[in-house]
Legacy VTK file of the C-alpha trace (Angstrom):
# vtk DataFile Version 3.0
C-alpha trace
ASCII
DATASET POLYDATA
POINTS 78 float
0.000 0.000 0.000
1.520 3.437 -1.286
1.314 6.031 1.513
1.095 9.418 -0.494
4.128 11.638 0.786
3.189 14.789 3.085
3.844 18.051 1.673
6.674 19.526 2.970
4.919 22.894 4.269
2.420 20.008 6.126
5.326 18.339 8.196
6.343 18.208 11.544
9.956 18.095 13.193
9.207 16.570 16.599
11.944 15.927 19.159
11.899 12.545 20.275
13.821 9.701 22.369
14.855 6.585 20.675
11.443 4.390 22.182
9.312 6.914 20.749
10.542 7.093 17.155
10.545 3.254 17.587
6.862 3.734 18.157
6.114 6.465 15.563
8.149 4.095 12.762
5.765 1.473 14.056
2.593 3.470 13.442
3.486 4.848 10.027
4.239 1.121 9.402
0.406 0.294 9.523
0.804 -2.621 11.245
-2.571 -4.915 11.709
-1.770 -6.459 15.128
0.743 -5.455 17.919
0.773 -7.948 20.719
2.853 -6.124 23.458
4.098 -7.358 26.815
5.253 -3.985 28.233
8.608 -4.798 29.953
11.579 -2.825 30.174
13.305 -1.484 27.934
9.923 -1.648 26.088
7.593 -0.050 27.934
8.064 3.514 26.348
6.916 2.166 23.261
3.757 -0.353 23.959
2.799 2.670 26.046
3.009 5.460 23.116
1.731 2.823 20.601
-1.155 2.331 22.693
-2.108 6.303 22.818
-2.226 6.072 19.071
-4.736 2.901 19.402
-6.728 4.904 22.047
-6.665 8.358 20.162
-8.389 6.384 16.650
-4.599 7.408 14.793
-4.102 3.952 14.014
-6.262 0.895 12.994
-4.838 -1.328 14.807
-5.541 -4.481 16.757
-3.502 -3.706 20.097
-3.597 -7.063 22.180
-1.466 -6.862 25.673
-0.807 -10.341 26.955
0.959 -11.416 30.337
4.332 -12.719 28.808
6.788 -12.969 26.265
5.324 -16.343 25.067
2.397 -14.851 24.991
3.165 -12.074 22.495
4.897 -14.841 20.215
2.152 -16.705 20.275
-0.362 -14.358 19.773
1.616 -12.784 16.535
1.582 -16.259 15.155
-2.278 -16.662 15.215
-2.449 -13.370 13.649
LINES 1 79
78 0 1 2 3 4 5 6 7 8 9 10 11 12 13 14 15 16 17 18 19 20 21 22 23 24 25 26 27 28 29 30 31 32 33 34 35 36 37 38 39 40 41 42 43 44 45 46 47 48 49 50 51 52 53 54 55 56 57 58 59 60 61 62 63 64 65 66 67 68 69 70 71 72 73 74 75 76 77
């Protein structure tokens, strides 16, 4: 799927650490289903990635699970 590119009078320079840009790459990715066990060094990004499911910016199927395993297994399913 071609995203069309943002014009560059329309674009934002944000100021981010390294788990956030991990989560904004992951959101422009339009990934279908995140299964997230939010353990450090994680959290920072199952936590932002979840805003984005919460604020409607992503269509995504967000599933937090209780472990590792968990996640794997769940992504597998998917």
């Amino acid at each position: 799927m071609m995203v069309p590119k943002i014009p560059l009078e329309k674009q934002v320079k944000k100021a981010v650490n390294g788990d956030e840009a991990v989560a904004y790459a992951v959101k422009q990715s339009l990934v279908d289903v995140v299964s997230a066990y939010p353990i450090t060094p994680q959290t920072i990004i199952v936590e932002k990635f979840s805003e984005f499911v919460a604020n409607g910016e992503v269509y995504t199927e967000f599933v937090p699970v209780e472990s590792e395993h968990s996640a794997m297994s769940t992504v597998v399913g998917a």
